[in-house]
MIPALO-665797 format. One record per residue (C-alpha): x, y, z; residue number from 1. Coordinates in Angstrom, 2 decimals, decimal comma. Each point is the difference from the previous one (the first is absolute). Example, Ala and Ser with C-alpha at 12.3 -4.5 7.8 and 13.67 -1.06 7.14 Angstrom:
2
px|py|pz|num
12,30|-4,50|7,80|1
1,37|3,44|-0,66|2
//
This chain:
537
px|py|pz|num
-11,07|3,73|3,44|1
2,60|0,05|2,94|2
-0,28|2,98|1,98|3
-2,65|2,02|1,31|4
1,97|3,16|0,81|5
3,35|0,90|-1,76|6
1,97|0,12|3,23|7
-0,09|-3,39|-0,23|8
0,32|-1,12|3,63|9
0,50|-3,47|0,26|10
-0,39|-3,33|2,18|11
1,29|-3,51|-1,43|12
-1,28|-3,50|1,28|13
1,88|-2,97|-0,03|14
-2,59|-2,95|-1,29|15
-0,16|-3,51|0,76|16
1,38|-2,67|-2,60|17
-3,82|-1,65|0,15|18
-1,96|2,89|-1,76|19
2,66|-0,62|-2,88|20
0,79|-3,32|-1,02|21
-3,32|-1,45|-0,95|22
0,62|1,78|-3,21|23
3,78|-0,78|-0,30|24
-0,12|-3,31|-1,61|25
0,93|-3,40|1,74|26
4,17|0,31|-0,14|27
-0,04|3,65|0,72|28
-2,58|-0,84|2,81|29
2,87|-2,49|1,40|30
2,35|2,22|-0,24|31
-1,77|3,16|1,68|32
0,18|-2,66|2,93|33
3,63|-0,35|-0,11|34
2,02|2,85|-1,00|35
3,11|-0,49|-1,45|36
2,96|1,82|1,22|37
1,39|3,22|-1,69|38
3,28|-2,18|-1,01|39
-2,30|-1,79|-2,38|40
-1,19|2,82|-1,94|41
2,80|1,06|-2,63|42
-0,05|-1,13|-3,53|43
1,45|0,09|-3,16|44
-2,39|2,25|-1,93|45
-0,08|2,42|3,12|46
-0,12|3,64|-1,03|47
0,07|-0,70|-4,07|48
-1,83|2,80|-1,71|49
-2,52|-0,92|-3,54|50
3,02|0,80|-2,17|51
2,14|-2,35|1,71|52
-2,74|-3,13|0,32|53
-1,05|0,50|-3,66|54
3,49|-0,03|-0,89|55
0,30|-3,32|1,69|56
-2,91|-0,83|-1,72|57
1,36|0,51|-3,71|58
3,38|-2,11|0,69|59
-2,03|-3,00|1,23|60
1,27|0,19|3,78|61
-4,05|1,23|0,87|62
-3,39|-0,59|-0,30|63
-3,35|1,06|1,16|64
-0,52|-3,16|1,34|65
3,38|-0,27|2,36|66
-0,38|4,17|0,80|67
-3,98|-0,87|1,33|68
1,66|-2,89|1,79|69
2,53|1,99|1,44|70
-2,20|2,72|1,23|71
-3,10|-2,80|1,30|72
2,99|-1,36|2,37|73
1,27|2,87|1,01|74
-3,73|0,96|1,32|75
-0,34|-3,24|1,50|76
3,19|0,03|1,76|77
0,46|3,94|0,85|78
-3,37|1,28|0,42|79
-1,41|-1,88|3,31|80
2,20|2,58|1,14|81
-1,47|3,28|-2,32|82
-3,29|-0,92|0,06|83
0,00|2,06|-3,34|84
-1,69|-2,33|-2,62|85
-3,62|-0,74|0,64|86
-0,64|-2,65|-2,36|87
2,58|-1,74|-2,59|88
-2,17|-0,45|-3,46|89
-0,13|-3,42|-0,45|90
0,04|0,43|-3,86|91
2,89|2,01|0,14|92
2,91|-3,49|-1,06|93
-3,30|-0,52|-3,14|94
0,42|3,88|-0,43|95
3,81|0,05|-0,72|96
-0,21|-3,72|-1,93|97
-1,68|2,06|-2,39|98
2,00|2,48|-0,37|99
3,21|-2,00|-0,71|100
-1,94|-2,03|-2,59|101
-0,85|3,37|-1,38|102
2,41|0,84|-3,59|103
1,53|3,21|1,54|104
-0,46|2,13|2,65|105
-3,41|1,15|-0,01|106
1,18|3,54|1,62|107
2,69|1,37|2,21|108
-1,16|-1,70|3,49|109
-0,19|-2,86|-2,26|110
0,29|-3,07|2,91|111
0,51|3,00|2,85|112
-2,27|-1,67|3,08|113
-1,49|3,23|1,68|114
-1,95|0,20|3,36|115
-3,15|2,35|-0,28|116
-1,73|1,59|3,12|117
-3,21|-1,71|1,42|118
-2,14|3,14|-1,76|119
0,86|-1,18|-3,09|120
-2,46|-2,44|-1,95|121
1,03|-3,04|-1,99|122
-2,74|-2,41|-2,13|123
1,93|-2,96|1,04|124
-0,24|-1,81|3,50|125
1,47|1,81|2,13|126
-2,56|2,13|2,19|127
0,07|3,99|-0,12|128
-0,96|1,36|3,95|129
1,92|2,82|1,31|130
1,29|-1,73|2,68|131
-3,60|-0,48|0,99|132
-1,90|-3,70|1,08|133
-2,58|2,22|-1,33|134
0,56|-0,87|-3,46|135
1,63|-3,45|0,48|136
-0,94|-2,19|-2,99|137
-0,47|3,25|-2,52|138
1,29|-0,93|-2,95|139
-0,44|2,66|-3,12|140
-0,72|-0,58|-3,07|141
2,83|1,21|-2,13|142
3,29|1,69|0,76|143
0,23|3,76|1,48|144
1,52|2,33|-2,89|145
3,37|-0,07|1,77|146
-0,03|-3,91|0,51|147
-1,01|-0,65|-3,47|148
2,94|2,19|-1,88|149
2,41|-1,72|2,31|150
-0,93|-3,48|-1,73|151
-0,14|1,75|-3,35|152
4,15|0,93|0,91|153
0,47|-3,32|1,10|154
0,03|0,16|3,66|155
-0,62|-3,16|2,25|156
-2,77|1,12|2,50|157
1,83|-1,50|3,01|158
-2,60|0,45|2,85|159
-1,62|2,79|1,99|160
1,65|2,21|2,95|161
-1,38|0,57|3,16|162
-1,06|4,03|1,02|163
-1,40|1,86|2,67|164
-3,40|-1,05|-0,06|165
-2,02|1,78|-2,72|166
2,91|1,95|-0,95|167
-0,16|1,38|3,42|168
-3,29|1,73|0,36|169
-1,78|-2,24|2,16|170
1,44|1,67|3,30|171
0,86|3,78|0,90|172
3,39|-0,97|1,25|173
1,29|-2,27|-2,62|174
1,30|-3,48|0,40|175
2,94|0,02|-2,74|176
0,62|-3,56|-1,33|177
-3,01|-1,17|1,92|178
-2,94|-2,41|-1,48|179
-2,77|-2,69|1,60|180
0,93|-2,03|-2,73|181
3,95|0,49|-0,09|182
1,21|0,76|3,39|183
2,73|2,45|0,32|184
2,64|0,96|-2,61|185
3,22|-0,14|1,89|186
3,22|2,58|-1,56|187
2,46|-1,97|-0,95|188
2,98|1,74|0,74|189
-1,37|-0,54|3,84|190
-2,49|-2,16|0,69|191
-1,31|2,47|2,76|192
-0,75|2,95|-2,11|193
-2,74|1,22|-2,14|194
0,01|-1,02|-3,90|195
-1,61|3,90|0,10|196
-3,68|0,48|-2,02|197
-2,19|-2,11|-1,81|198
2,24|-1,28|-2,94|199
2,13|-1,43|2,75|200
-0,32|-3,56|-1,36|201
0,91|1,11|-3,62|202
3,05|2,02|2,10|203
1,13|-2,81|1,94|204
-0,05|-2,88|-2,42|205
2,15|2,11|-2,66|206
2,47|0,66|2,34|207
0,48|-3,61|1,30|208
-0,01|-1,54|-3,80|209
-2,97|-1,86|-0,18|210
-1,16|2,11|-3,04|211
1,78|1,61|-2,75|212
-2,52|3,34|0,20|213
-3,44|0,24|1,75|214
-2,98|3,03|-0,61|215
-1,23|2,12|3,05|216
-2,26|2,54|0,01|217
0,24|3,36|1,34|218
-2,65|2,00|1,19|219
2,41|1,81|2,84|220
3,43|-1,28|0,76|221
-0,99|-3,79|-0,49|222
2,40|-0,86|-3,09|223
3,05|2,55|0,74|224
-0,16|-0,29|3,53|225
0,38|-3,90|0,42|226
2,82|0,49|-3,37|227
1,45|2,32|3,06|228
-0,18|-2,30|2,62|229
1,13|-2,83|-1,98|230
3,22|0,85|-1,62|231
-1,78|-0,28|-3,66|232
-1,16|2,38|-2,47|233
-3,51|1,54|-0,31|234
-1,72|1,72|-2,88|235
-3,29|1,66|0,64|236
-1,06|1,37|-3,50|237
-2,27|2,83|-0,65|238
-3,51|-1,06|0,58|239
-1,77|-0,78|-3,12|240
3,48|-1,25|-1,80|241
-0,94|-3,58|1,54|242
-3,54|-1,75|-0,99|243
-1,50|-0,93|3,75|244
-2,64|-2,16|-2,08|245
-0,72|-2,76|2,43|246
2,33|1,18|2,90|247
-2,43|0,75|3,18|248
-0,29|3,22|0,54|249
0,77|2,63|2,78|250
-0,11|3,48|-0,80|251
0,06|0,37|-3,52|252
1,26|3,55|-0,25|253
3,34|-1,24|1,43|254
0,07|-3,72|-0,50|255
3,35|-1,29|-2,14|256
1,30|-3,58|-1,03|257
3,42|-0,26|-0,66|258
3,02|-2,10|0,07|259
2,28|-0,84|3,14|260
3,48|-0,95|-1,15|261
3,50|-1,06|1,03|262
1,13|2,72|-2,31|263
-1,13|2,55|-2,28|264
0,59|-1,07|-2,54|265
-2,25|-3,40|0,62|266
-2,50|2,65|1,02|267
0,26|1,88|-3,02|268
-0,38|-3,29|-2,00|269
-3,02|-0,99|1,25|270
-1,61|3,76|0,05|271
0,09|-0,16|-3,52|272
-1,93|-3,30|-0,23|273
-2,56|1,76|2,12|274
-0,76|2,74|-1,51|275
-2,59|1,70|-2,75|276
-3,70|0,44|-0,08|277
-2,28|-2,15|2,21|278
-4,01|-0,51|-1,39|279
-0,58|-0,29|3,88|280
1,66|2,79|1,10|281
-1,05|3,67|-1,16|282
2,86|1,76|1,47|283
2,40|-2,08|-2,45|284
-1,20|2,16|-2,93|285
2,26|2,93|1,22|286
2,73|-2,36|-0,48|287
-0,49|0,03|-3,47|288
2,95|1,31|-1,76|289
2,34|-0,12|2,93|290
0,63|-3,05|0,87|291
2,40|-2,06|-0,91|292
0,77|-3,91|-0,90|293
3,78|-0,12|1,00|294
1,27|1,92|2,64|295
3,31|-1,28|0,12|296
1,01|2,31|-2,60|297
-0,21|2,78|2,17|298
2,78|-1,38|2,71|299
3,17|1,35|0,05|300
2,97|-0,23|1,99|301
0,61|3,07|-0,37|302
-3,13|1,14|0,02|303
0,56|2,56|3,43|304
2,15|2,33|-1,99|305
-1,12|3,30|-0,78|306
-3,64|-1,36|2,03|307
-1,18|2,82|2,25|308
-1,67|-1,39|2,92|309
-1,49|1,74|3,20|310
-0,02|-1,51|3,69|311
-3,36|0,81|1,63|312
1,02|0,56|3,58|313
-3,29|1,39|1,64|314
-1,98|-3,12|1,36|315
1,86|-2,62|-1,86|316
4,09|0,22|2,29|317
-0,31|0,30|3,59|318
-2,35|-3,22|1,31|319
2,78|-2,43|-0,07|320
3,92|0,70|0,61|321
0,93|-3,30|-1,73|322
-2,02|1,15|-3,06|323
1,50|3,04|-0,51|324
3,05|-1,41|0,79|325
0,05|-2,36|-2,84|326
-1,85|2,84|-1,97|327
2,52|2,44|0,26|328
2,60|-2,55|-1,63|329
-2,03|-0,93|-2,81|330
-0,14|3,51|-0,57|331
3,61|0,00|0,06|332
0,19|-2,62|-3,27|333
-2,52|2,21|-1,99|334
2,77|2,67|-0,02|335
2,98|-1,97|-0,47|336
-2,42|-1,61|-2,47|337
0,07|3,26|-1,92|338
-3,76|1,29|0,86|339
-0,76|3,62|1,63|340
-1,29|-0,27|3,01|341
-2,64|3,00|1,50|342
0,09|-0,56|3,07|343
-2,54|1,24|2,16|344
-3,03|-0,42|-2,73|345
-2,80|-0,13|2,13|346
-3,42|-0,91|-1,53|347
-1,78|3,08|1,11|348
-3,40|-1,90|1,43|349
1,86|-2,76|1,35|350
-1,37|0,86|3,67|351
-3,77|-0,11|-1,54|352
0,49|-3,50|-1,72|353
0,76|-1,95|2,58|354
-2,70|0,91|2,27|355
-2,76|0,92|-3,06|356
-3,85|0,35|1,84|357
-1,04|-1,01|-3,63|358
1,63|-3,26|-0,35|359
-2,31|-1,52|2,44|360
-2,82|0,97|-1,94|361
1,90|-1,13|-3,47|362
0,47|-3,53|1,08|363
-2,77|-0,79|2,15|364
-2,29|0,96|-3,12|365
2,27|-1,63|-2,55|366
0,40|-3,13|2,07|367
-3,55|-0,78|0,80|368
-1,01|0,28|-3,62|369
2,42|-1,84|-1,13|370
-0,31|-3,01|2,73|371
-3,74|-0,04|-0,71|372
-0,05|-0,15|-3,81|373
3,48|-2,54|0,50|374
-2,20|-2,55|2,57|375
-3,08|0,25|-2,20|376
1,73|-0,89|-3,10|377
2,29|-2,82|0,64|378
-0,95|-3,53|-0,09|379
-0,75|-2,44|2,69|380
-1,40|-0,19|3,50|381
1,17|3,16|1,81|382
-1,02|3,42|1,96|383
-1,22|1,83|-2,57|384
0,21|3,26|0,84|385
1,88|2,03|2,93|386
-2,28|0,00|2,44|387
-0,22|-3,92|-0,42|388
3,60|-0,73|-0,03|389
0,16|1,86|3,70|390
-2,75|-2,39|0,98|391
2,28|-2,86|-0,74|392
3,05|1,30|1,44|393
-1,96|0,14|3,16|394
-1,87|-3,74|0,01|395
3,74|-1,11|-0,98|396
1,99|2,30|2,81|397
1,97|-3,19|1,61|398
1,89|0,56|-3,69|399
-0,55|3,08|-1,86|400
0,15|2,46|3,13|401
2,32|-2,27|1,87|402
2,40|2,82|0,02|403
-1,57|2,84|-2,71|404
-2,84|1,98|1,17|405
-2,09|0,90|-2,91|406
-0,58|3,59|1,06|407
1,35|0,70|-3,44|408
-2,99|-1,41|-1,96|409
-2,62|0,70|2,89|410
1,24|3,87|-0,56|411
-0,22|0,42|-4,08|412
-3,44|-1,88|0,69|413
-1,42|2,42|2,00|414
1,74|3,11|-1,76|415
-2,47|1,62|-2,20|416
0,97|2,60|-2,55|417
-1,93|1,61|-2,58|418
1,39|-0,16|-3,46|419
0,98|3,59|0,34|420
1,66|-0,33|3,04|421
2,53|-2,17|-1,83|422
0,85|1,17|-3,35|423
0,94|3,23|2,05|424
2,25|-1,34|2,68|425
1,37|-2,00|-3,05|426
0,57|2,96|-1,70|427
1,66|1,38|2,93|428
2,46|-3,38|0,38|429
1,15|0,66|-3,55|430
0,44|3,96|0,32|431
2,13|-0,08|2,79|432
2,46|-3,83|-1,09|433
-0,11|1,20|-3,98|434
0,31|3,56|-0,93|435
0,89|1,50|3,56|436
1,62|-2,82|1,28|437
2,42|-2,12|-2,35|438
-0,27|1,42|-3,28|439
0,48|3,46|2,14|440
3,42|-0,61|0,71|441
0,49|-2,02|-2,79|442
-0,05|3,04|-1,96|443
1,39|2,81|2,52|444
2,84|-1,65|0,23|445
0,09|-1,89|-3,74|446
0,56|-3,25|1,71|447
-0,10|-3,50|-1,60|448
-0,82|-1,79|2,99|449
-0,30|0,48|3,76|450
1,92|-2,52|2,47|451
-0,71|-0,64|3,69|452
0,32|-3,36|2,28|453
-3,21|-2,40|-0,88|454
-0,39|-0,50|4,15|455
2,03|-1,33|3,04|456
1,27|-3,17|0,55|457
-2,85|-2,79|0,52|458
-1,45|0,26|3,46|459
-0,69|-3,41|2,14|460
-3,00|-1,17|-0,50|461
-2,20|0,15|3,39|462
-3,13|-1,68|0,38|463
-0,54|1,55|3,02|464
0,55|4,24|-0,52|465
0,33|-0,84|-3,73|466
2,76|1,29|-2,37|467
1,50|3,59|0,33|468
0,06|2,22|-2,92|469
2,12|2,58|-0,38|470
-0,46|2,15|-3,01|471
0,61|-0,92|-4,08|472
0,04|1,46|-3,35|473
-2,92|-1,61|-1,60|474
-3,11|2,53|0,47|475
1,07|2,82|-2,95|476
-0,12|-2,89|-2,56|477
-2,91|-1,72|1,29|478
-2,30|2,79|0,23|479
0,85|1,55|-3,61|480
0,64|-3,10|-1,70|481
3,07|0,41|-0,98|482
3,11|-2,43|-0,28|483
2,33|-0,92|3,12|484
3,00|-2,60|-0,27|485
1,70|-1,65|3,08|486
3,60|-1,26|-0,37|487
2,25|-1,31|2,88|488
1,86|2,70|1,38|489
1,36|-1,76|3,16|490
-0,07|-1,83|3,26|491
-0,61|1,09|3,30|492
1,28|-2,82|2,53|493
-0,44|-2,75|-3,14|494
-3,69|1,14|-0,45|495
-0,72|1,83|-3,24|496
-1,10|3,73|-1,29|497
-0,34|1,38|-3,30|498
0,40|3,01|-1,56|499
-3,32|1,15|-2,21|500
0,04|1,81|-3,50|501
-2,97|1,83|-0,67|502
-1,33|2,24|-3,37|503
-2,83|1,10|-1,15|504
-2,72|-1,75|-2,21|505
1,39|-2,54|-2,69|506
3,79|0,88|0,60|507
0,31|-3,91|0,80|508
2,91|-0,26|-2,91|509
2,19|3,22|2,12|510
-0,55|-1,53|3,59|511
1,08|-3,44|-1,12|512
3,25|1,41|-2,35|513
1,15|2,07|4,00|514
-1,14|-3,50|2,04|515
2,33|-2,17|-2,57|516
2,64|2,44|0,19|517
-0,05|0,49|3,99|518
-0,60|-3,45|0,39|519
3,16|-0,98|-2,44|520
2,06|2,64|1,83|521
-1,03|-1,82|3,72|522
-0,32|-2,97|-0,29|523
-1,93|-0,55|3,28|524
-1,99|-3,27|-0,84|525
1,23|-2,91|1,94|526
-2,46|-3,51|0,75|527
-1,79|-0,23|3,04|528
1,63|-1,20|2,98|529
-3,19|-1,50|1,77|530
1,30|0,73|3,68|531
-2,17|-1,16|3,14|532
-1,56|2,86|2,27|533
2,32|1,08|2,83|534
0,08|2,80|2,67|535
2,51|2,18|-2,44|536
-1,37|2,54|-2,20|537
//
């Protein structure tokens, strides 16, 4: 759900290692005790993409076996650190025995282990909470849409990845990377700084290689932003390209899942897997007929040329010098790259989006439905319904409000709007982002894509004032639907920012042919460095 206004204003925490490693497993438990050093933490298979591993996998030099190995002591060794994984699945060495007994690969993630987001449900034994003690001990019945197509290509389901505590929307002013049950989610380019949004343990754990991919979800910011803040690529699709079957819900007018990646063209590998019509999800029927099962065939290294893409200045330059800094040279590659750059081409209600009267109204309604009929429906011994989930966040405050208010919840509890009330400032939200906001100068100016920094460089995290946010490029996207991509663009003082692609509905095959192409012509990835906080920038 993640936030409750589209400024976005945030404040980070930084947890204790005790609300985590209960749920760890005994050797990562030891080792959240004793961290090792960052010396310790490069490896052989470091920064290999699918194409690569499989490849190793075909001569003989790889298996799903060693990779899940690789990537289980890599979490137990690096993460103490991260605090990114919230739970290893303990079936996941059974999981990939399988697989290599298996008489060809089963698909093309075929012994990839992934990381999933605590939102997302699997009918194994790991446990499915939202970061929440809330719903410790919920286990689902069978796999959420997303989960289950990943087995069906042959993915390892490594573990799940810590968040900001129910995706963010328990408190007003947003604890990014923050969870009673995980701790905090520490960047780990500096161990000081925010991993930015709720995805920030998918983010994080990509970057530092304990995971080939990992899903997110996105309901505002929380997939491309923490791809931003993490040197790693983001793809929020369209919503309704991606079945949210099983994944809890926020606001379900926004809400994405989609894949964070070292590079596109991982991301665009494991879109593909994702992908098609979801029984559980009615929105996935206007997918039908434009999606696609392989998106790789869209990259292109020289995919920029001839591209005509607009740079929305209004709103989206101007919060953070180091942004547009590193904005204004990625712009730079697009036209040595060959693309046309319009530059200013301003999304005309840009102003209106980011501080929308409606949204409020959207997600409070859309988030207390969903939470209700969510808690009512799941199995096991848990609040089952809003209003009793706040009751247990306050008899358990010494944990779950340690930090986090819940003025978040208490607020879409007590909001009450009629059914008319919502459809119309829903109406409104899509009016203004679709056809006078993106698609507007999307067509005035015949653009392919628009391109503008995803946010500033990761703030410190603060559990005293809380995190400062300075502006980002998330809200058009989120509040029409539409696709957004996040590729490193650069580094302020060694911490990351990323440059986002953005398009109108379904043009996921265009913004990932520009990404591969900018990203080919940059270059900017580059492994984690895992530096202590300091009085520096």
């Amino acid at each position: 759900m993640e936030r409750m206004n589209t400024t976005r204003r945030g404040v980070l925490a930084l947890g204790t290692a005790a609300a985590a490693t209960p749920w760890l497993g005994t050797a990562q438990a030891r080792a959240h005790a004793q961290p090792r050093t960052p010396a310790d933490f490069s490896g052989e298979l470091d920064e290999l993409g699918i194409a690569e591993l499989r490849g190793r996998m075909a001569d003989g030099r790889l298996d799903a076996v060693r990779l899940t190995h690789y990537y289980l002591d890599r979490i137990d060794r690096i993460d103490p650190l991260l605090r990114s994984v919230i739970e290893v699945n303990p079936d996941a060495l059974r999981e990939a025995r399988r697989l290599d007994a298996e008489q060809g690969p089963r698909g093309p993630l075929h012994g990839m282990p992934v990381l999933l987001k605590d939102l997302v449900e699997t009918g194994d034994r790991m446990h499915t909470t939202a970061g929440s003690l809330a719903l410790e001990g919920l286990r689902p019945a069978r796999d959420a849409t997303v989960a289950a197509r990943l087995r069906a290509a042959g993915a390892v389901i490594l573990g799940k990845t810590n968040l900001s505590e129910w995706a963010g929307g328990m408190s007003l002013t947003h604890h990014a990377g923050w969870s009673a049950r995980g701790g905090q989610t520490r960047n780990p380019y500096k161990l000081d700084r925010s991993p930015n949004e709720s995805s920030s343990g998918t983010g994080v754990a990509v970057a530092a290689n304990l995971c080939v991919a990992g899903i997110g979800t996105e309901t505002n910011g929380s997939i491309i932003d923490p791809a931003s803040a993490n040197c790693v690529v983001g793809v929020k699709p369209t919503v309704g390209l991606v079945g949210r079957g099983g994944v809890i819900p926020g606001v379900p007018s926004q809400d994405s899942v989609g894949p964070l990646a070292r590079t596109v063209r991982d991301a665009a590998i494991l879109l593909g897997t994702l992908v098609g019509v979801d029984a559980r999800d009615p929105a996935t029927e206007a997918s039908r007929g434009r999606f696609h099962r392989d998106y790789t065939r869209f990259l292109d290294a020289d995919g920029l040329r001839g591209a005509r893409i607009g740079v929305p200045r209004a709103v989206y330059f101007g919060y953070s010098d180091h942004a547009d800094e590193i904005a204004e040279r990625a712009i730079a590659v697009l036209r040595a790259a060959g693309a046309t750059v319009v530059d200013p081409a301003d999304i005309p209600t840009a102003g209106q989006l980011e501080d929308l009267p409606g949204s409020m109204i959207v997600q409070a309604y859309e988030i207390k439905r969903g939470l209700d009929a969510y808690l009512a429906a799941a199995p096991g011994d848990h609040p089952r319904s809003l209003a009793e989930l706040i009751e247990f966040n306050r008899a358990h405050a010494d944990r779950e409000l340690r930090y986090v208010r819940q003025d978040g919840l208490e607020a879409v509890h007590q909001l009450d709007f009629t059914e008319r009330e919502y459809r119309e400032a829903l109406a409104t939200s899509h009016r203004l982002s679709r056809a006078e906001g993106i698609d507007a100068v999307l067509r005035r100016h015949r653009l392919d894509a628009l391109v503008m920094p995803t946010s500033g460089p990761p703030a410190k995290i603060d559990l005293i004032r809380g995190d400062t946010y300075g502006g980002g490029a998330s809200t058009p996207a989120a509040l029409a639907g539409y696709p957004a991509i996040s590729v490193p663009a650069g580094f302020a003082f060694g911490l990351p920012v990323g440059l986002t692609f953005m398009g109108t509905a379904w043009s996921e095959p265009t913004l990932l042919r520009l990404a591969y192409a900018y990203e080919r012509a940059s270059r900017v990835r580059r492994p984690p460095t895992y530096r202590a906080a300091d009085v520096g920038f």
